[in-house]
N, C-alpha and C positions, 0 to 999 in steps of 0.2 A: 274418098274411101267408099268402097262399096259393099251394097247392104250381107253379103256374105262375105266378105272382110270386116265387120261391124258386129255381125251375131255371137260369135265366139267371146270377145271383147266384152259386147253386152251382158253376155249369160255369166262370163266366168265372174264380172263386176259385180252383179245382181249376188252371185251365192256367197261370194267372201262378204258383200255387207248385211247380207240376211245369218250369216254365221258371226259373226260380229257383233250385231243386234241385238239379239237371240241369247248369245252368250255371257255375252255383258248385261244383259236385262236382267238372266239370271242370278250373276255374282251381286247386281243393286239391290234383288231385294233380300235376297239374302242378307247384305249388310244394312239396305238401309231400311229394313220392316223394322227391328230391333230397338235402334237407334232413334228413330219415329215414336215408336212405344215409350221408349224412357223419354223421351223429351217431354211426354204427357205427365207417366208415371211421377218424374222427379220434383215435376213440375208444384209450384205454390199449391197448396191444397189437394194435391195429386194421392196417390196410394203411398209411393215412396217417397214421401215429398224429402228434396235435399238440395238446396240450394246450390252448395258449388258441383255436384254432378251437371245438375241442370245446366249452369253455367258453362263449364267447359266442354260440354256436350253440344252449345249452342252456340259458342264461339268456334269450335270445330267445324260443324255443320253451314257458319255463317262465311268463312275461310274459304271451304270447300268450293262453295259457291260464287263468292265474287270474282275468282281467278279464271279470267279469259280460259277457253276451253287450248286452243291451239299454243299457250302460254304452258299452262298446265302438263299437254303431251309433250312438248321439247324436257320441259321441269324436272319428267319423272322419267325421260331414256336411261339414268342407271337405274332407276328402280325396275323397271319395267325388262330389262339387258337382266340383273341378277333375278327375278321371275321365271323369265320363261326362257334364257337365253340369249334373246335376240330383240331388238326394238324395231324390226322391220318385218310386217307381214300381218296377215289378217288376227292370228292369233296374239302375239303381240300386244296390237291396238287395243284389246280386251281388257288389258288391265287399265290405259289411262281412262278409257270408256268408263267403267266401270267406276272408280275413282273420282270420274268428272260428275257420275251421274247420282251418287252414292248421297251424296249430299242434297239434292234437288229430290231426291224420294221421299228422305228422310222427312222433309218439312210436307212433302205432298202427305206421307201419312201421319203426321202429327197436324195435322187439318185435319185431316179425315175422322181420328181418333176421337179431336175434342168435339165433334159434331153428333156424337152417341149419348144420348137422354142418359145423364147422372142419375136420376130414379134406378135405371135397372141395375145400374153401378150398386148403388145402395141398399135395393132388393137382394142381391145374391150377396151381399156384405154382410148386410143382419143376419141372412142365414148359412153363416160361417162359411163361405168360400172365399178359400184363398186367392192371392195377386195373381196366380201364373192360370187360376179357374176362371178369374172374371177375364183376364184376358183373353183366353184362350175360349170360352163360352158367351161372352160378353161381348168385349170390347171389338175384336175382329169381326166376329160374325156378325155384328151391328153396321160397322163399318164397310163391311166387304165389297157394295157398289161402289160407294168413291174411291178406296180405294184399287178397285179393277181399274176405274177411271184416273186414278195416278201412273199405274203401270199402261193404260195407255197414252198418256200422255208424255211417261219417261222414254219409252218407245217410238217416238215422235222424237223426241230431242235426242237421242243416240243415234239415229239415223242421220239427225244433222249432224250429231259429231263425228260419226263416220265417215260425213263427204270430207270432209274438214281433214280427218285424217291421213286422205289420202295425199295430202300435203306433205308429210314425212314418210312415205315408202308405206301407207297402213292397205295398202291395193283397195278396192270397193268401188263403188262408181266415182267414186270422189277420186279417187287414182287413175281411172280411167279416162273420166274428163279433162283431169289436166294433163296427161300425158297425150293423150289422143284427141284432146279438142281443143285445150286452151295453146298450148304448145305447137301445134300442127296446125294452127289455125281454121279447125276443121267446126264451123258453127254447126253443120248436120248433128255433126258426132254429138258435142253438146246440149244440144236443142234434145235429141233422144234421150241421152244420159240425166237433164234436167225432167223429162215426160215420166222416164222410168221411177227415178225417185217420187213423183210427186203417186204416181200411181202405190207406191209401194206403202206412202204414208194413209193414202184416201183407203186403200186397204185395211189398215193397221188401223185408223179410226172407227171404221164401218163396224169389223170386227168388235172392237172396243164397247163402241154405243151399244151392240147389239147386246154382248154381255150384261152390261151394265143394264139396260130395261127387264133380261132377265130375271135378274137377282132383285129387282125393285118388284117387281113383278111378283116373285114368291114370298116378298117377305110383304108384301102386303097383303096376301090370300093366307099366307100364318098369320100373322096378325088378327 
């Protein structure tokens, strides 16, 4: 195959798994910031401390995550069929991404959370702020470098699940290489589609760190 038979191939692969990524990162934190939170909250000694929340919040979240990811996407083709319509196609892939990833956040920000100096917990308690203030005053904005540092690292790992999905019709490089390298015995094709990914995660890293010393950066000149 030649490199202008390759480009098209390449670029259209590149934007379905950065629209993939992207969108899926979005729906994780969405679910799983929350989710992260109460696992703190409910947690022994926590704000809202409640033992069976905690529980099935952490068998859920423990569930989530031990289930092979490529297990997982076949799992949920009728979930994913009544979604969005259809289980084949970049948007599609969105939900088991999303699903796979939901749970792998979850515990990245409940690390993150329990890593915030109880003191200041305890300062804005004595002085009558409520659970949704410390959290929202508190707890997050304490947290906020690690975790930017979990969303880059969830971003890292849906990018693998994206190659992964292109195993069931999810298109991305991962569709591309097997249809056009692994299949057609095309090791060029491959070797590229392997270069592209890894560039797109060195990206996603660089990006990530860079964040991350910012924010360490200001909250140490507030301080």
């Amino acid at each position: 195959m030649t490199w202008s038979e390759m480009q098209p191939l390449l670029t259209q692969g590149t934007v379905d798994t950065l629209y993939m990524v992207l969108w899926s990162a979005l729906v994780t934190v969405v679910g799983g910031l929350p989710l992260g939170v109460l696992l703190v909250l409910t947690d022994k000694g926590g704000l809202l401390q409640n033992t069976v929340v905690n529980k099935v919040i952490g068998v859920i979240v423990n569930i989530g995550r031990s289930l092979p990811f490529i297990i997982l996407l076949i799992a949920l083709i009728p979930f994913t069929t009544w979604v969005v319509g259809t289980f084949i196609g970049p948007t599609a892939m969105i939900v088991p991404l999303a699903v796979g990833a939901i749970p792998f956040f979850a515990r990245l920000v409940e690390t993150a959370i329990r890593e915030v100096d109880h003191g200041l917990v305890e300062a804005v308690q004595s002085m009558g702020g409520s659970i949704p203030t410390i959290v929202r005053k508190v707890l997050l904005p304490q947290a906020l470098p690690s975790l930017v540092s979990g969303v880059t690292t969830t971003l890292i790992v849906l990018i693998g699940y994206s190659a992964m999905a292109g195993a069931v019709g999810g298109e991305g490089l991962g569709s591309k290489a097997v249809t056009y390298g692994f299949q057609r015995f095309d090791n060029q094709f491959m070797l590229i589609t392997v270069a592209l990914l890894i560039v797109i995660v060195t990206v996603v890293q660089l990006i990530g760190d860079l964040v991350v010393r910012l924010l360490a950066r200001r909250g140490r000149t507030a301080s």
